[in-house]
N, C-alpha and C positions, 0 to 999 in steps of 0.2 A: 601585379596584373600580368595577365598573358599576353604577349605579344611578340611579334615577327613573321613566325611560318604561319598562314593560313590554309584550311583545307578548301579548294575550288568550290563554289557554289555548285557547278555541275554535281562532282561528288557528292557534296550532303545531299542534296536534290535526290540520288542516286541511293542513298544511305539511309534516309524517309521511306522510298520506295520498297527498299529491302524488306524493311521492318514492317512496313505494312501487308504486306505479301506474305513472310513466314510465320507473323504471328508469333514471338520468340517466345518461348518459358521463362517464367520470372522466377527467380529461385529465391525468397526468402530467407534474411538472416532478425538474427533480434539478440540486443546486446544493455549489459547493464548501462548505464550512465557513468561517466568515467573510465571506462574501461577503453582499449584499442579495439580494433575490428577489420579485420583482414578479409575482403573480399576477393574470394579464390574463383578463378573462373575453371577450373578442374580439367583441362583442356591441355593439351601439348605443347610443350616448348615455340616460342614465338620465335619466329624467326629473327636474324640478328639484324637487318634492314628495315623489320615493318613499321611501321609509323602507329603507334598507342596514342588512342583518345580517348578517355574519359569525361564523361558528362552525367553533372550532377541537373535534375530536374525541379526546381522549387517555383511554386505558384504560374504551374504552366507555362514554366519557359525555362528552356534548356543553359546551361551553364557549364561554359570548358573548365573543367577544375585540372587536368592533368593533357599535356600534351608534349610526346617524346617522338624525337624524329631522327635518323641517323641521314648528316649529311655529310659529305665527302669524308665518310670514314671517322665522324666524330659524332657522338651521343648526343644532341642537344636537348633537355627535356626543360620545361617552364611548367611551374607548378600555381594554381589560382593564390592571389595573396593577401586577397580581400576578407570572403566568407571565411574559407581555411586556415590562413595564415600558413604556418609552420607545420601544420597537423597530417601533412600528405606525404607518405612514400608510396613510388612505385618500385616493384619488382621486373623488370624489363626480361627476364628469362621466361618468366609464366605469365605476363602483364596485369598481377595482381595485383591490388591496391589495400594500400592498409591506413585507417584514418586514428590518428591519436587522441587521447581525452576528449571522447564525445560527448556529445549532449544531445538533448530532444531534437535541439532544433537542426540537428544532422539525418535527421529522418527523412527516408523520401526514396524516388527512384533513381539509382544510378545506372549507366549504360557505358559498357566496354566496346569498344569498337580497335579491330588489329586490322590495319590496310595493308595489303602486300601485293599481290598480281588480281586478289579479290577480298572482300570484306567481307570478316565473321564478326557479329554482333553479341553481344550476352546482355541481359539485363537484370538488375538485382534490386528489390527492395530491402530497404534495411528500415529499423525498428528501433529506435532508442528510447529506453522507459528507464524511469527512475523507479527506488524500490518502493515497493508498497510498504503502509504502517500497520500499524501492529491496531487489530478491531477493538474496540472497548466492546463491552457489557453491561447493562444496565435493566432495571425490574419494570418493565411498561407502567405495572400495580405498582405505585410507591410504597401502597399499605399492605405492609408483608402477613403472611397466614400464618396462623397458629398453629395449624393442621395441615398435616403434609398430602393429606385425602385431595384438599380442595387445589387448583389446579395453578400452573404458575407462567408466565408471559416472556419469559425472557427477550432481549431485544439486541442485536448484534449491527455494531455499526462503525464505520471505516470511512477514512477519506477516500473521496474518489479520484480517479484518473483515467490513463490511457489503460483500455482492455483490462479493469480490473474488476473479478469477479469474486463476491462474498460466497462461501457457503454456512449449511452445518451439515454436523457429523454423528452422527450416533455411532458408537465405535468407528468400525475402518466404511459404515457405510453413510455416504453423502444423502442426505433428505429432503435437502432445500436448497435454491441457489438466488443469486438477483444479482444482476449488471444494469449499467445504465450509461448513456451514451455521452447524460450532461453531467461533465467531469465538475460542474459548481457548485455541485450538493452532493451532501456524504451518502453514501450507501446502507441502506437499512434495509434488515432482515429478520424480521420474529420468529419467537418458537414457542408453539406453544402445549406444553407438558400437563397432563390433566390427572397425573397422578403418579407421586414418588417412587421410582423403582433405580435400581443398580447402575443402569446403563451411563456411560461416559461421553457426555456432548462439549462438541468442539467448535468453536468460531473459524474459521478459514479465511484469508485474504490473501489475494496473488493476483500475478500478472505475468506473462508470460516468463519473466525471468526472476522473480523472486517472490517469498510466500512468507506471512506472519500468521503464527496459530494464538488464539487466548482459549483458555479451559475453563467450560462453565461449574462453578461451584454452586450446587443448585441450594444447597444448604443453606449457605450464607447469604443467598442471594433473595432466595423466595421465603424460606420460614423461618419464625421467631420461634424459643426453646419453649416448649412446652411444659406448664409449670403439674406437676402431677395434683393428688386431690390430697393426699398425706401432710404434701408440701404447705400447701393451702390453709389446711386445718393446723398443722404447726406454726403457723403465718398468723395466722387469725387468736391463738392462748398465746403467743410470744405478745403480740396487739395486746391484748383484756390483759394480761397480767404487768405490763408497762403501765396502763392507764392505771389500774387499781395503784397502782406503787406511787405514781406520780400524783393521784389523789389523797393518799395517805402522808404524802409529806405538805403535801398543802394543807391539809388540813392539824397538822400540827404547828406548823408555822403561824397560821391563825390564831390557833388556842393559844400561842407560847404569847404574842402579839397583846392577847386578851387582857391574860393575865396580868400584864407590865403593865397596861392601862389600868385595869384596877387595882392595882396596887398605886400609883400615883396617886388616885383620887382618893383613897382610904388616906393615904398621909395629910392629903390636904385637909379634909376634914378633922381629923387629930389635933391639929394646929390651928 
């Protein structure tokens, strides 16, 4: 936990005020999940005396995760040791901060503040998402067509999350898209083809830092193989000439059957 040097209530008072007046630009960043993330305030060299504060913002209330002070000639900097733990460096030349093995719940607004004879403020939202999965595919119609004439439903769908949006693709051009804000239900997306032609459609899923494609195979997916009329009729004499065969050996099994019986009874009578 932070603790020792505090900044004067007047000051923050003062540093509120600031911020409400200039209206600062927020400069968004957006980062895998596990990955580091260095927030650069792109600014000049900080002075070797100013006092670095960073403040992280979670559920409407401000939180010191970093605070560096040069006092009689010596660096003292206290890092939060709670939320963060270990995961905080600063850079005290450019007063950028870099956060280690993030996670979602690192999301949020962060605010730079460098005190020296006056306060410069910077504010940064950061973005942490995990990667998007990979859409399945499946036939709306369970019962697939014979005929590649009649038309086919395709159905494209993905888990959801944070800013993740589904598309499709007919080649390199997009057709359709769908988001939705409740991350609790999966994302779904139809297509619906009303008659087989060349073109190559794609399933899309992403989010600002990562993307999974699946390939529709419409073949396999919407028509059964189409038996020709040749096929059919050779289907049907392979049929009739099975059953003839198989009625001819029955029917000599019968006779043979017969026979053996009257032949018994002929001996019996003899005797």
């Amino acid at each position: 936990m932070i603790s020792g040097y505090r900044i004067p209530a007047a000051l923050l008072y003062l540093l509120c005020c600031l911020l409400c007046v200039a209206g600062e630009e927020v400069i968004r960043l957006q980062e895998l999940e596990g990955n580091p993330v260095t927030i650069h305030t792109g600014g000049t060299a900080v002075q070797s005396n100013a006092q670095i504060l960073w403040m992280y913002r979670s559920e409407d209330v401000d939180i010191k995760i970093v605070d560096s002070l040069v006092i009689r000639g010596e660096i003292i900097t206290d890092y939060d040791r709670d939320r963060f733990r270990d995961r905080l460096q600063l850079d005290r030349t450019s007063g950028s901060l870099t956060i280690r093995n993030t996670s979602r719940e690192d999301s949020g607004v962060y605010k730079l503040h460098i005190i020296t004879g006056s306060v410069s403020v910077w504010s940064f939202s950061v973005d942490v998402y995990v990667p998007v999965s990979k859409p399945t595919i499946r036939n709306q119609d369970e019962r697939r067509s014979v005929s590649p004439r009649e038309s086919c439903s395709p159905l494209c769908s993905v888990e959801n999350g944070k800013d993740v949006n589904l598309s499709w693709y007919e080649g390199e051009e997009r057709i359709s898209s769908n988001t939705s804000t409740d991350s609790s239900e999966r994302l779904y997306l139809p297509l619906n083809i009303t008659h087989l032609n060349n073109s190559t459609y794609t399933c899309v899923a992403a989010n600002p830092v990562s993307t999974q494609t699946t390939q529709l195979h419409i073949k396999e997916l919407c028509y059964s193989p189409v038996v020709s009329e040749d096929a059919e009729v050779n289907y049907a004499e392979v049929k009739t000439q099975n059953s003839k065969e198989a009625y001819k050996r029955n029917w000599v099994e019968v006779t043979e059957v017969q026979d053996q019986s009257d032949s018994v009874v002929y001996s019996d009578i003899r005797k």
